[in-house]
C-alpha positions in Angstrom: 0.0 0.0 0.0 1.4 3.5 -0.8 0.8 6.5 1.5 0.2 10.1 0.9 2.6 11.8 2.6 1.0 15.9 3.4 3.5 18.7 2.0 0.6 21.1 1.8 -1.5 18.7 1.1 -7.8 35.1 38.9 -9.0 31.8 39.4 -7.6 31.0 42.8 -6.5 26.9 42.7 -6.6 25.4 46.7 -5.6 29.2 47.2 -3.0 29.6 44.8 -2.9 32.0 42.0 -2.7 31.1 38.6 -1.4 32.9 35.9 -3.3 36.6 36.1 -3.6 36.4 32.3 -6.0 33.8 32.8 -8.7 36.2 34.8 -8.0 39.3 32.3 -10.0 38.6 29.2 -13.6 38.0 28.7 -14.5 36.4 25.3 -14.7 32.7 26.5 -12.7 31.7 23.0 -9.9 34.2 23.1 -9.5 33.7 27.1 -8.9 30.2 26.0 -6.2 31.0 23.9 -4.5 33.9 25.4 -5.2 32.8 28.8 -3.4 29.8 28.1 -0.8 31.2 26.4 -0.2 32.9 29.5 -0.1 30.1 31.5 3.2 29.4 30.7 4.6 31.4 33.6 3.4 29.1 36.5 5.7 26.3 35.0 9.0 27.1 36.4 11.0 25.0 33.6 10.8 28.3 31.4 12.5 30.2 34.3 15.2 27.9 34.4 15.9 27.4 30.7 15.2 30.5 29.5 14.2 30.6 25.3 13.6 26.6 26.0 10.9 25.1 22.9 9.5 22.6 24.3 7.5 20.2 21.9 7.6 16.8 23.0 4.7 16.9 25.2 3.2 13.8 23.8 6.1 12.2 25.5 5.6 13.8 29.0 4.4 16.9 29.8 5.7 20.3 31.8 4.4 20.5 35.1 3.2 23.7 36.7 4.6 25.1 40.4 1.3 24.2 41.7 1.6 20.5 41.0 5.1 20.8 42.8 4.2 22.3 45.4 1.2 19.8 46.1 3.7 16.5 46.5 6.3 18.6 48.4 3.9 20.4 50.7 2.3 16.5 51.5 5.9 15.0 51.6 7.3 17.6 54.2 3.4 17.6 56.4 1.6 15.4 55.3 2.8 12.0 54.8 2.1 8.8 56.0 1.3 5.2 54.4 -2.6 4.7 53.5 -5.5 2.2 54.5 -3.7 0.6 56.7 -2.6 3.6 59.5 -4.7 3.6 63.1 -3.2 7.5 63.4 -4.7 10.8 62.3 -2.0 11.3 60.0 -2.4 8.4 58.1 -5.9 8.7 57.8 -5.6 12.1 56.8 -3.7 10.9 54.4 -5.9 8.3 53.1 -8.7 11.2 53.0 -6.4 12.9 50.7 -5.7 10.5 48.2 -9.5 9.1 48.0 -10.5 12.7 47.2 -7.9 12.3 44.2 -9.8 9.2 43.3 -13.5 10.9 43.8 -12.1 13.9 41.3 -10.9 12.2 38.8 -14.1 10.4 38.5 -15.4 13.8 38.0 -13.4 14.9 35.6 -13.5 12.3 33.6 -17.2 11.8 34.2 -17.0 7.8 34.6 -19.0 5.6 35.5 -18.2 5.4 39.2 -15.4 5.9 41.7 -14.6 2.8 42.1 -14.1 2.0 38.7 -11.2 4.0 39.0 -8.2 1.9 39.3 -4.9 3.9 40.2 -2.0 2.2 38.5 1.7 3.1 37.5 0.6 3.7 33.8 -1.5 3.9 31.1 0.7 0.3 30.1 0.5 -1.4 32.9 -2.7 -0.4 33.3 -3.8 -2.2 29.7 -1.2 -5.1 31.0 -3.7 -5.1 33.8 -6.4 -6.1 31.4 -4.6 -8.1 29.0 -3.6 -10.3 32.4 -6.9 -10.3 34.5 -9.4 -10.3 31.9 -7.8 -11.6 29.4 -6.1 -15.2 31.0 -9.7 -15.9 32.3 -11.3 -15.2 28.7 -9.4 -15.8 26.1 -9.1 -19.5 24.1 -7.2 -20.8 22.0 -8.1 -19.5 18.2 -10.0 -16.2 19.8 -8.9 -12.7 18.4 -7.9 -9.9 19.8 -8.7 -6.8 17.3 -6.1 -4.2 17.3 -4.8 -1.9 14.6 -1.4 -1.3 12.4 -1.3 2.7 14.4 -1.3 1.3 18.3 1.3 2.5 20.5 3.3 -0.4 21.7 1.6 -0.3 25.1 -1.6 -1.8 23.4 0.1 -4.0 21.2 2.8 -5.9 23.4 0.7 -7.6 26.4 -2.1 -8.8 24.0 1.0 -10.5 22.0 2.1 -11.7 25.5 -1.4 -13.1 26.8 -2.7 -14.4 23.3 0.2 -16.0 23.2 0.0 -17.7 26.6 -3.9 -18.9 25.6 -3.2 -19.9 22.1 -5.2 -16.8 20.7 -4.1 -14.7 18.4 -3.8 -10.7 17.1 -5.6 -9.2 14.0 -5.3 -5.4 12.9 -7.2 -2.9 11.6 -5.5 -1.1 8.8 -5.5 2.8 8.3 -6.3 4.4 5.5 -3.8 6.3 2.9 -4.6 9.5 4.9 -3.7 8.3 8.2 -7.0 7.4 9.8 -8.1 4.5 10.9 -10.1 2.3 7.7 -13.5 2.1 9.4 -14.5 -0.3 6.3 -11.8 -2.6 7.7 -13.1 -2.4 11.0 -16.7 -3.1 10.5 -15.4 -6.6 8.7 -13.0 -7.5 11.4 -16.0 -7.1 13.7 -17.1 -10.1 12.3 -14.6 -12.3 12.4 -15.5 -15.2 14.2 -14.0 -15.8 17.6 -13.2 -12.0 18.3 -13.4 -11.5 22.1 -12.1 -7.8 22.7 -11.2 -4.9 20.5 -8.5 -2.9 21.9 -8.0 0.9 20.2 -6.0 4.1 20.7 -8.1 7.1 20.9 -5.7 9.5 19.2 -2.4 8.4 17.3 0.5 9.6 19.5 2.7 9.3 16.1 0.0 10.8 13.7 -2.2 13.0 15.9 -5.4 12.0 14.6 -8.5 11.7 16.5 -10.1 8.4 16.3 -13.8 8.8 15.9 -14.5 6.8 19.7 -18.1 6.6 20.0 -18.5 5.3 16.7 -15.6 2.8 17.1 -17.5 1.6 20.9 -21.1 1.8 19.3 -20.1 -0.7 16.2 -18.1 -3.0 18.8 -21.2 -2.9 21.3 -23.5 -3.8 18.1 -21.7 -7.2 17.7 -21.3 -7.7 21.8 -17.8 -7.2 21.6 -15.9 -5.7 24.4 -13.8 -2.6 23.6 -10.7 -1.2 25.8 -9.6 2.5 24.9 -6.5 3.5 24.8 -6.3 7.4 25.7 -2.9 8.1 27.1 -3.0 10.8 24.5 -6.6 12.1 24.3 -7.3 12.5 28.1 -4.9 15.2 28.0 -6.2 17.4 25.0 -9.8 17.0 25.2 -13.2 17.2 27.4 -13.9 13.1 28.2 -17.4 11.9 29.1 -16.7 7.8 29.7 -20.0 7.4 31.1 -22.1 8.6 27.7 -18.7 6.9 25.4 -19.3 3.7 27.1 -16.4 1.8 26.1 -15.7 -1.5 28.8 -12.0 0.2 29.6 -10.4 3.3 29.3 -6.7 3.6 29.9 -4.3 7.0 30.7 -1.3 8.1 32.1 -0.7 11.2 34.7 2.7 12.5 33.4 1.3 13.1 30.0 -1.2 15.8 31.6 0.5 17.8 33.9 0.6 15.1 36.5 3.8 13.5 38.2 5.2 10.5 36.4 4.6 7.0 38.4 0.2 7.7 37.9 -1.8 6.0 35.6 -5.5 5.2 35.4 -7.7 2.1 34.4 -11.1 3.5 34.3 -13.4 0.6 33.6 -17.1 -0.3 33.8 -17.9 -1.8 37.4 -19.4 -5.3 36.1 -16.0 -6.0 34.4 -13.5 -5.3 37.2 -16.3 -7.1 39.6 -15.7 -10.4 36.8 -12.1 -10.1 37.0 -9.2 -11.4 39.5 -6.5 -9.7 40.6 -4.0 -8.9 38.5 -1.5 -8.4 41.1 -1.1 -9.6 44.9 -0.6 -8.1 48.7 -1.0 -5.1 50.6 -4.6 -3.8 50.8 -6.1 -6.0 47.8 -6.7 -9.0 50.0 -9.5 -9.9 52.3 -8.5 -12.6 53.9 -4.7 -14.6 53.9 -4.8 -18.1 54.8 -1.3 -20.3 54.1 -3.4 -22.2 51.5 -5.7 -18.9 50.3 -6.8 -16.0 49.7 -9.7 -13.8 49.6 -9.7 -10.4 48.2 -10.9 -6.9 48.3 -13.8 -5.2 47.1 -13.4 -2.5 44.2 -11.0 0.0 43.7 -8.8 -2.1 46.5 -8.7 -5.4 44.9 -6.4 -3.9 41.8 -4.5 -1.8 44.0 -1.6 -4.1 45.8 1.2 -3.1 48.1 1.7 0.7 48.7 0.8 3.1 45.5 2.7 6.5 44.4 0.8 8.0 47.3 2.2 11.7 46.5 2.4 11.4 43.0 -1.5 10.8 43.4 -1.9 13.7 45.2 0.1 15.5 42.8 -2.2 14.4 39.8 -5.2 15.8 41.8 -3.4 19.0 41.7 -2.7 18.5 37.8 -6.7 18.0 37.5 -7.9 21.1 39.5 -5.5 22.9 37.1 -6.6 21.8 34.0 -10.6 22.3 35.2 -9.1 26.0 36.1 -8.0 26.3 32.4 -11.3 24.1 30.8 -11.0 21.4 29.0 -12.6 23.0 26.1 -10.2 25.8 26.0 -7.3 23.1 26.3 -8.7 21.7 23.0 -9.9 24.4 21.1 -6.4 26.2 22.2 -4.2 23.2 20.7 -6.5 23.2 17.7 -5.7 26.4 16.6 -2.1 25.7 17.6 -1.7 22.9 15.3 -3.5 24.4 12.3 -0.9 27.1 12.6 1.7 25.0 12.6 0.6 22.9 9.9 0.0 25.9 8.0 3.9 26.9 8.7 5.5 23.8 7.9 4.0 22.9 5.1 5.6 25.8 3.4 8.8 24.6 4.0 10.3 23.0 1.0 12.0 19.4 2.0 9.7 18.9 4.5 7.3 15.9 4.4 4.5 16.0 6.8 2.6 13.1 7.9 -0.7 12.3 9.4 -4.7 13.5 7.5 -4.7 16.8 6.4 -6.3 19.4 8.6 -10.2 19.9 7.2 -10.1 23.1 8.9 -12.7 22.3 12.0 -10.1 21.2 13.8 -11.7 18.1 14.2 -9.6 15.4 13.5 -6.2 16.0 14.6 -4.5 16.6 18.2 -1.3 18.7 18.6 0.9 15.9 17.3 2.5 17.0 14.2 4.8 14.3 12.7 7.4 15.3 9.8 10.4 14.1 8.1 13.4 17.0 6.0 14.3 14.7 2.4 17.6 13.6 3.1 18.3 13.4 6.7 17.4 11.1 9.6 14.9 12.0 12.4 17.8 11.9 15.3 19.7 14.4 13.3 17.0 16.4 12.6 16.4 16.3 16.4 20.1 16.9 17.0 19.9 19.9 14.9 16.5 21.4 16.8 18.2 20.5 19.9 21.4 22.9 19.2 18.9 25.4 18.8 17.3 24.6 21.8 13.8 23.1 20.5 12.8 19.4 22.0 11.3 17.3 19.4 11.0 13.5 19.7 12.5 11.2 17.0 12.1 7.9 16.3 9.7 5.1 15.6 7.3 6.4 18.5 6.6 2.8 20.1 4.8 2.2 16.8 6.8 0.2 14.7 3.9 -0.9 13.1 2.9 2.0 11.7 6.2 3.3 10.3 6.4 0.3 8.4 2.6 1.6 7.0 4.2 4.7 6.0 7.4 3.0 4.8 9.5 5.3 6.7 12.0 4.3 9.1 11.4 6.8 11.5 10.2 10.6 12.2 10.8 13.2 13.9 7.5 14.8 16.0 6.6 18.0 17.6 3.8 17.7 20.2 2.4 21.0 22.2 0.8 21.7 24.6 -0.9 24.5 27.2 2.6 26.3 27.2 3.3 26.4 24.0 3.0 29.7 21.4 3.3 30.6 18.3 6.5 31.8 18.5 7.5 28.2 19.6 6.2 27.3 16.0 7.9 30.0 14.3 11.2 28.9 16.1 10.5 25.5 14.7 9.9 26.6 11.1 12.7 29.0 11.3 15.0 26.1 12.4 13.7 23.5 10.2 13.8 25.6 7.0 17.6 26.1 7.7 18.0 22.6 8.0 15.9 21.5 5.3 17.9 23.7 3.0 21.3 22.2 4.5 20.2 18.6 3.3 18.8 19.8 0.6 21.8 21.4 -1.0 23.7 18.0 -0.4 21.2 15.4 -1.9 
């Protein structure tokens, strides 16, 4: 298959201030964008690398002073272990990192609070599936339907547990544009012996937006289960799981503000009641026998030994700052950030873009903007960006699969983010047309 490749084609927070730019306008839209904008001043990494362009977000995100100072104010007064403590300060403790649990149900507007399951990552958390629900229902000859654009994370532990149960993996393949062949899909629905469907809900190589309650609909119309992957969608857009109704829904903390060591399984209740433990001690059991065990109710049961207790509590932080800025403003922001940046690069001559082509509603693609110059590799291209102090990622992505689909080796990717400006795109395309006319001069 051959694929286009896109030339042209004083909101106060737990009593802290944030950034005064975001109280000082009044048009909802362009408070959004210049308020975020603006925001860039409460994270202290542009302070201490002054001129830094940072645009490898989709990696792991910035985080803001007030996310700091949540896990070092609870580190240096308020810590102790949780569940488990018969002292104030442990239950205190506890307190806090429930009320983490009860807001993220909230933001996220999921089903329930105890179909939150706090785990180290979006991957473990979809290892967390693949091994609990997936040893206990998958056969030999079932199918596991992913597609040729996952992320790595939701490829590798259904290769691991279909291969344990004799099942196997089929993909969905994406289309010429760089969206995912919804023809495809609704044939692969049928295949006989599917069990689950496991999808990303925006490419973190391509940045395009998966259309998800069309993708859980068509899997709920043929009684398949469908898991979400939406390590890079949680951060960039408003999320409803309760009316999008997929079975799971995994994330990650560090890609949205949030400390590193935090990820999320947010799942419907009846499934995680169905499904054993995917790991063992600490507060998921019941009751310990030498010969047995009995285990916790929800959230507990999925929860063993002791979890990143601050970096919880930090993530709660990283919530109540993103519901300061809106969700809405988050996306509509990035929108227009990416369209601008599209717009730039693809004047650049020697610069291949990948990924659909903007239709100008923003309504396909996240701030993920992938791109190769004719000529050079993606490190060196980074290596170059990087002596002019811009932080793009290169590489395959964790998607293998779907560099082989564009029959590239490798590219390099600029991700943004609440922080980022146009001036961090016009430092791109400044950079990159210099380079582009370096290689290009010596093909």
């Amino acid at each position: 298959m051959t694929f286009v490749i896109f030339r042209r084609a004083a909101q106060d927070y737990d009593g802290r201030k944030m950034s005064q730019n975001l109280i000082s306008l009044s048009s909802p839209l362009l408070a959004g964008a210049a308020g975020l904008a603006g925001c860039r001043a409460d994270f202290p990494v542009f302070r201490h690398h002054p001129g830094l362009v940072f645009l490898d977000s989709a990696a792991s995100t910035q985080k803001p002073q007030q996310v700091i100072d949540a896990i070092a104010e609870f580190y240096a007064g308020g810590y102790a272990n949780i569940h488990r403590g018969a002292y104030r300060l442990s239950a205190q403790a506890t307190d806090q990192f429930e009320a983490v649990r009860e807001r993220a149900a909230q933001f996220f507007k999921a089903p329930a609070a105890e179909s939150i399951i706090f785990t180290r990552n979006a991957t473990e958390a979809v290892n967390l599936v693949a091994y609990s629900w997936g040893l206990r229902n998958l056969n030999a000859g079932d199918v596991v339907l992913v597609s040729e654009m996952e992320h790595h994370a939701n490829l590798v532990p259904w290769h691991l547990v279909t291969g344990l149960r004799g099942a196997r993996v089929e993909a969905v393949r994406m289309t010429p544009e760089g969206r995912l062949d919804l023809e495809d899909y609704a044939q692969k629905l049928q295949l006989p012996n599917l069990k689950l469907v496991a999808l990303q809900h925006v490419s973190n190589a391509l940045g395009t937006i998966h259309p998800a309650k069309q993708l859980v609909d068509m899997a709920h119309r043929h009684g398949k289960p469908i898991l979400l992957d939406g390590a890079q969608a949680a951060p960039h857009m408003p999320l409803n799981l309760s009316e999008l109704g997929a079975d799971f829904y995994v994330l990650s903390a560090h890609k949205m503000l949030g400390p590193s060591g935090v990820g999320l399984l947010i799942a419907q209740p009846q499934h995680l009641r169905d499904m054993p433990p995917f790991l063992g001690g600490g507060d998921m059991i019941r009751e310990v026998y030498t010969d047995r065990s009995t285990y916790a109710d929800l959230p507990n049961r999925f929860e063993a030994g002791t979890p990143a207790i601050a970096e919880v509590v930090g993530f709660g932080a990283a919530l109540a700052y993103l519901e300061g800025l809106g969700m809405e403003n988050v996306h509509a922001y990035e929108s227009e950030l990416f369209q601008y940046a599209q717009g730039q690069l693809n004047l650049i001559e020697g610069v291949d873009l990948y990924g659909p082509e903007s239709d100008g509603e923003h309504s396909e693609r996240a701030g993920v903007l992938s791109f190769n110059v004719r000529g050079a590799h993606a490190h060196d291209v980074a290596g170059f960006l990087d002596e002019a102090n811009i932080c793009v990622r290169a590489g395959h992505h964790c998607a293998q699969p779907l560099m082989r689909a564009l029959d590239v080796v490798s590219t390099a990717r600029a991700s943004f983010y609440v922080y980022n400006t146009r001036e961090d795109v016009d430092a791109l395309a400044r950079e990159l047309r210099d380079i582009a006319t370096f290689f290009g001069e010596n093909l």
